[in-house]
C-alpha positions, 0 to 999 in steps of 0.5 A: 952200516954203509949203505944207511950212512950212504942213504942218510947223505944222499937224503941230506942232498936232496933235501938241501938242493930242494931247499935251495931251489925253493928258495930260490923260486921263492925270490922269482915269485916274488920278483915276477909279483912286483914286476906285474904290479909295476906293469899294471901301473904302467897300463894304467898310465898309458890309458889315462894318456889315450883318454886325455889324448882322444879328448884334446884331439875331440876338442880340436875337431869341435874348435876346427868344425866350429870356426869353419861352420860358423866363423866363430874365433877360439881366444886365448883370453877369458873375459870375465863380465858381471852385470849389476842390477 
């Protein structure tokens, strides 16, 4: 009779330290989940900053090459015109 109330309190153990430990898996998993889509929404951010960034320096390269090439000035203002038929 001793040695099954042994066995019966050594499974209750087990089957709580394995309760507790997928539990607590569990939570990880969970964590790890939302730290992963926190990070690809960093990398996104990141190559839509690389892009805007390789287009500003595109459009100083074409600014520079055509001031220097062809003498023309970039102006800091539109001017708008209509012409009336």
């Amino acid at each position: 009779m001793k040695r099954v109330g042994l066995l019966i309190g050594i499974a209750t153990i087990l089957c709580t330290v394995h309760v507790i430990m997928l539990l607590k898996v569990s939570r990880r998993e969970k964590v790890l989940k939302e730290t992963i889509a926190h990070m690809e929404m960093l990398e996104k951010d990141v190559e839509r900053k690389e892009m805007e960034y390789d287009t500003m320096l595109d459009l100083e390269k074409i600014g520079k090459e055509m001031t220097e090439k062809k003498g023309m000035t970039i102006s800091q203002k539109i001017n708008f015109f209509q012409i009336n038929e």
